[in-house]
C-alpha positions in Angstrom: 18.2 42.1 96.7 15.1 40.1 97.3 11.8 41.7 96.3 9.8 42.3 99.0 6.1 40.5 99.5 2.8 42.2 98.8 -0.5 40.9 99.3 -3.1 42.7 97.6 -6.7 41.6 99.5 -9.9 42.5 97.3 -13.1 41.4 98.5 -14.4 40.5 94.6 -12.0 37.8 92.7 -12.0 37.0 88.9 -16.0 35.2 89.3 -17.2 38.8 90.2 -16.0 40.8 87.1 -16.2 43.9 88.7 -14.2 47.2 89.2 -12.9 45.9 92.5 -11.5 42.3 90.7 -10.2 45.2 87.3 -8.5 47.3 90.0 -6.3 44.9 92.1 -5.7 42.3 88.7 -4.1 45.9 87.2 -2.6 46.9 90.4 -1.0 43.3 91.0 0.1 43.9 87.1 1.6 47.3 88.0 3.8 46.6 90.8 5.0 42.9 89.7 8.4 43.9 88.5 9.8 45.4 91.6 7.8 43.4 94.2 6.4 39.9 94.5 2.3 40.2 94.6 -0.2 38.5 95.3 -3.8 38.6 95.2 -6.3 37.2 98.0 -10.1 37.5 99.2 -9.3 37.7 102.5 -6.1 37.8 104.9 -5.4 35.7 108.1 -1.7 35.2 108.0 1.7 35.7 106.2 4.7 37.0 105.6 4.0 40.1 103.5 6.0 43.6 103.9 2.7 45.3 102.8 -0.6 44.8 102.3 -3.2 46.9 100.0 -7.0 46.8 101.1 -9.8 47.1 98.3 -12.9 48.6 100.3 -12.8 49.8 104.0 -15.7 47.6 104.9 -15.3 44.5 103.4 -12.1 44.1 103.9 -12.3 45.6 107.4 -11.5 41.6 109.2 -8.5 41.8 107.2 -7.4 44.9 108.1 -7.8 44.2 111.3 -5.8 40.7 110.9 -3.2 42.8 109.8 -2.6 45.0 112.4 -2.9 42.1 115.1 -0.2 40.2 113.6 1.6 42.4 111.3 1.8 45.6 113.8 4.7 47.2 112.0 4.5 46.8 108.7 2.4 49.4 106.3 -0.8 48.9 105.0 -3.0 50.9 102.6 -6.5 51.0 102.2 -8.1 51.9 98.5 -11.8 53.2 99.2 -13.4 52.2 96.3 -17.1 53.6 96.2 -19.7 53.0 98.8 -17.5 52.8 101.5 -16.5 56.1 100.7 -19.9 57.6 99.9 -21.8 55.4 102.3 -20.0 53.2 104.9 -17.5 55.6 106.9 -20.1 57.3 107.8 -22.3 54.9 109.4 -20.4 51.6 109.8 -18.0 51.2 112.3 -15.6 48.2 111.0 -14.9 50.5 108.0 -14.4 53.8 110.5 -11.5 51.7 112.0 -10.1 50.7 108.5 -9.6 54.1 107.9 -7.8 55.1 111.3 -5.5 51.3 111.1 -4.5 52.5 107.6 -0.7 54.4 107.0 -2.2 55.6 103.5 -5.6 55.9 102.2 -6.0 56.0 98.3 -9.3 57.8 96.8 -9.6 57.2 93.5 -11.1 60.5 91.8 -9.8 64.0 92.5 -12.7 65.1 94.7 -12.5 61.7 97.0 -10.5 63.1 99.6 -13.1 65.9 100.9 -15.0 63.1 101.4 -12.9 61.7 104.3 -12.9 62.9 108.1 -10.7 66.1 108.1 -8.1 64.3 110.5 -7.6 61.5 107.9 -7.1 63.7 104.7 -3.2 64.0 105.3 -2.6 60.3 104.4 -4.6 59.9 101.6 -3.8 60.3 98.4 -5.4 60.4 95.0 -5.0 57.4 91.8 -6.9 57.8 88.7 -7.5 54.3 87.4 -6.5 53.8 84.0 -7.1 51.7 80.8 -5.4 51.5 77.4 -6.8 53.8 74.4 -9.0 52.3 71.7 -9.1 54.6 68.7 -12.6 56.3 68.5 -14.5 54.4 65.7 -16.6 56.7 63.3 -20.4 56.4 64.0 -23.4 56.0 62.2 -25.6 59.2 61.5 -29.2 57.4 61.3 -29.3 56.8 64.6 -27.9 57.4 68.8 -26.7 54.4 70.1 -26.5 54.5 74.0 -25.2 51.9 76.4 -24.8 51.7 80.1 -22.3 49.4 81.6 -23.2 48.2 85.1 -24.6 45.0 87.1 -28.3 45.7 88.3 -28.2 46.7 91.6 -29.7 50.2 93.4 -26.0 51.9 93.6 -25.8 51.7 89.8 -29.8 53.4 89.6 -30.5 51.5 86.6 -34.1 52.7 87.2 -33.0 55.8 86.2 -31.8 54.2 82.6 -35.3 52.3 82.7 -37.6 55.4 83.1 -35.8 57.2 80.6 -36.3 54.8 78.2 -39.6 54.6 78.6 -40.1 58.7 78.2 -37.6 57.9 74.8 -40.5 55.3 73.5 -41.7 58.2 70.7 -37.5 58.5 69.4 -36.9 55.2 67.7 -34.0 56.9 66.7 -32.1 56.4 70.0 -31.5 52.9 71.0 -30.4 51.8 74.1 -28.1 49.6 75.7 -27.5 47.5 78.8 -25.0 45.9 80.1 -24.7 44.4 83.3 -26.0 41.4 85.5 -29.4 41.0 87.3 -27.4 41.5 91.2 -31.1 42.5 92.4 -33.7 40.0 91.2 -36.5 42.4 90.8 -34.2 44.6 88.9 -33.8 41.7 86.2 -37.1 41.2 85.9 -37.9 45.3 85.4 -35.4 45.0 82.6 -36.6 42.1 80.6 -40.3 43.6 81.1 -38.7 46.8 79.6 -37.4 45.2 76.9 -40.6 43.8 75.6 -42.5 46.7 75.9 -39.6 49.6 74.2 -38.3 47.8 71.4 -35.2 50.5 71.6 -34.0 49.4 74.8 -31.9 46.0 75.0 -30.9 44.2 78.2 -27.2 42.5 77.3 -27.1 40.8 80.8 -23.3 40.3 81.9 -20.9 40.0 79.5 -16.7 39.7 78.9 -14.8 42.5 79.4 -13.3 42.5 76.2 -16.9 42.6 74.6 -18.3 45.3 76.9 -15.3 47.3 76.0 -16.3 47.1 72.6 -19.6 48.3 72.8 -18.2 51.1 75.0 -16.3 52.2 71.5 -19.2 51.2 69.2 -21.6 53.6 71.3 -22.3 57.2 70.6 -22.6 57.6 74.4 -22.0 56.0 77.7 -25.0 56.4 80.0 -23.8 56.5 84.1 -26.5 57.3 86.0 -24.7 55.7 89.4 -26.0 57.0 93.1 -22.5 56.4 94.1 -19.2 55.4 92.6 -15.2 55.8 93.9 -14.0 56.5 90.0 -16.0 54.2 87.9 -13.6 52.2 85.6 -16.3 52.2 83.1 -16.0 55.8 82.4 -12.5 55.8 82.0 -13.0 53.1 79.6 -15.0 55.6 77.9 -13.0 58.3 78.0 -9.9 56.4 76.4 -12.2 55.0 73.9 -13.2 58.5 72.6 -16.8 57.9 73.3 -18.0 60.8 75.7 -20.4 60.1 78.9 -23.5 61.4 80.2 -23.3 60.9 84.3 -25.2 61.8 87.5 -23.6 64.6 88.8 -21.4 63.1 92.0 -18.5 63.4 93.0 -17.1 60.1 91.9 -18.1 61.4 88.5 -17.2 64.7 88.7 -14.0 64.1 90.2 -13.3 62.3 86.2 -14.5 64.1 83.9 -14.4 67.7 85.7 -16.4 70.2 87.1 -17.2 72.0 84.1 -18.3 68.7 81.6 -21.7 69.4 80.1 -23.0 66.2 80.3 -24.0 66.0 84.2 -27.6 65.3 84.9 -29.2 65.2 88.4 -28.9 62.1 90.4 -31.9 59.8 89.7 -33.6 62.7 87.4 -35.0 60.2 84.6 -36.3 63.6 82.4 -32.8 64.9 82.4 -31.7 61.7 81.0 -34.0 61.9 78.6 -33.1 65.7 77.5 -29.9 65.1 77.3 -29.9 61.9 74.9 -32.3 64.2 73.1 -30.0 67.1 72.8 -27.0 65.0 72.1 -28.8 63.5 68.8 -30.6 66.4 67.6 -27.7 69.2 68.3 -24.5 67.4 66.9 -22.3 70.6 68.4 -23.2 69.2 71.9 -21.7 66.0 71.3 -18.8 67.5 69.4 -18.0 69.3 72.7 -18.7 66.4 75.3 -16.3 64.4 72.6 -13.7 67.2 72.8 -13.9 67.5 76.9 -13.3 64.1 77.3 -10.4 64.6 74.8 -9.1 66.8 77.1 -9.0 64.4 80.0 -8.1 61.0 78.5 -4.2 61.5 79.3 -5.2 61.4 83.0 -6.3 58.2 82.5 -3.0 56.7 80.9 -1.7 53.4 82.2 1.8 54.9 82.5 0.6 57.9 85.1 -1.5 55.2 87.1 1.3 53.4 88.0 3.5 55.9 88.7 1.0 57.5 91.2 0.5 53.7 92.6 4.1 52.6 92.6 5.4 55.9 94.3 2.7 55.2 97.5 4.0 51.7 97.9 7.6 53.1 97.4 7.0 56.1 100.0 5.8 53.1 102.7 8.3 50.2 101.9 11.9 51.5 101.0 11.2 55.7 102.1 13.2 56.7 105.2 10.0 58.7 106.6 8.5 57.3 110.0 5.1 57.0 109.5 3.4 55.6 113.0 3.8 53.2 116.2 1.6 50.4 116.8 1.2 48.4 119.7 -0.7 44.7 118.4 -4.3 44.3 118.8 -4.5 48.6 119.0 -5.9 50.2 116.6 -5.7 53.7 117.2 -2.2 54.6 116.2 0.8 56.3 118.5 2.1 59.6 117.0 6.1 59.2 116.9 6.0 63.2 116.6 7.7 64.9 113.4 8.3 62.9 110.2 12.1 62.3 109.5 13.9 64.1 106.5 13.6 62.2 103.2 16.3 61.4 101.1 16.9 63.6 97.9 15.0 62.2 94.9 12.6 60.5 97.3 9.0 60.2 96.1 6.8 62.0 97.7 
């Protein structure tokens, strides 16, 4: 039998090297030996049985393209971050993404309570995933921080920048950043910072391969985000041994659990500060962050991942269940009434 066509449409390609480009180049990887897949910034017209949209709003015109020309054939749409902390509820285009969608993935375990209540039945949950890097053994003289993330407000690298500056008297804790200048005036903060705290170094963007590196070569991961879907970074973390210290949201805490000790507040700088205080002068706190994230890192296996993202694509392209009607150019979808039976061994 022929494999069937999937076009996967992210709104960031290989020039953006961002979670958005790492998500649908793994996905695309995942699914290429049952299915033929490709990859695409936007979507005006094909063939495709199926069609997977990265980010409600900004791929909301191909969403839409979709359901104009390809009214009866699935679609899912992967919320990713600010659309689901930020633009279903205020932007329209993204609303309708959600309603046009047959399945909705959220990509931490607390995503979903994030959606309108009617919506919740169709989504479902994927933890991203990475390979595991041995944890290297790290030096005593010193903390060694880093935080992984273009400069832009989401990402609060302010945050990183004031706690630096409280960290000027430890010259025992450096810190690292990695990431490039989206915001202007965000660059220029940074290299200010770096010439006034000698312990704080601005990396500017870099390969992925190196930044995972200095993920494993760190003592910590800093991820001080306003508002993440299920930051890749962290996972990279996780599966490198090197525990985090995040903002407590729920894109965080739906990775590394409710009860991980190394939440501070959302933009509180100080609690920054006291934690990458604590975690260098009490060694038994790191110990434990180390041994929580441990605990976690299967979830975060390449193998799962795919499972979880091969058995949505399955349920909507070769499952016998009835999913919705659509008339062309409608968005709102026509209830066909009960879901037929599935066949045993069926995915659910």
């Amino acid at each position: 039998m022929q494999p069937k066509d999937i076009v996967i449409v992210t709104p960031a390609l290989a020039d953006a090297n961002n979670g958005n480009w790492q998500t649908a180049r793994r996905w695309a990887r995942m699914l290429r030996d049952s299915y033929n897949v490709r990859l695409a910034s936007d979507w005006h017209g094909g063939d495709e049985a199926l069609m997977i949209a990265l980010h409600a709003r900004r791929s909301a015109s191909s969403v839409t393209a979709w359901r104009a020309r390809r009214a009866h054939c699935p679609m899912i749409v992967a919320l990713t971050g600010t659309d689901l902390y930020r633009d279903i509820a205020t932007d329209e285009t993204a609303r309708s993404s959600l309603e046009a969608a047959d399945r909705l993935i959220v990509l931490n375990e607390l995503g979903i309570r994030s959606l309108p209540q009617v919506l919740r039945a169709k989504a479902r949950v994927i933890l991203q995933s990475c390979p595991a890097w041995r944890r290297l053994n790290k030096t005593s003289k010193h903390l060694r921080a880093v935080m992984v993330g273009h400069l832009r407000e989401e990402k609060s690298p302010g945050t990183y920048f004031e706690a630096a500056r409280m960290l000027a008297s430890r010259p025992d804790i450096l810190l690292d950043h990695v990431g490039a200048a989206l915001g202007p005036h965000l660059g220029l903060e940074a290299a200010e910072l770096m010439r006034a705290c000698l312990q704080y170094r601005w990396l500017g963007g870099l390969p992925h391969a190196s930044v995972r590196r200095r993920i494993q070569g760190a003592h910590v991961l800093v991820h001080p985000s306003r508002m993440e879907g299920g930051a890749h970074v962290v996972i990279e973390a996780v599966r490198s041994g090197t525990p985090v210290l995040a903002s407590r949201i729920d894109g965080n805490v739906g990775l590394l659990g409710e009860d991980y000790a190394g939440y501070f507040r959302v933009g509180d700088a100080a609690g920054l500060s006291t934690l990458l205080q604590r975690v260098r002068d009490e060694p038994a706190l790191l110990t434990r962050l180390q041994e929580q994230c441990a605990e976690r890192a299967a979830l975060f296996d390449p193998a799962r991942e795919a499972d979880s993202l091969r058995g949505v694509v399955r349920e909507l392209l070769d499952g016998t269940e009835v999913l919705v009607a659509r008339e062309p150019q409608q968005s709102n979808p026509i209830a066909l009434g009960t879901l037929a039976p599935k066949a045993p061994g069926s995915p659910t």
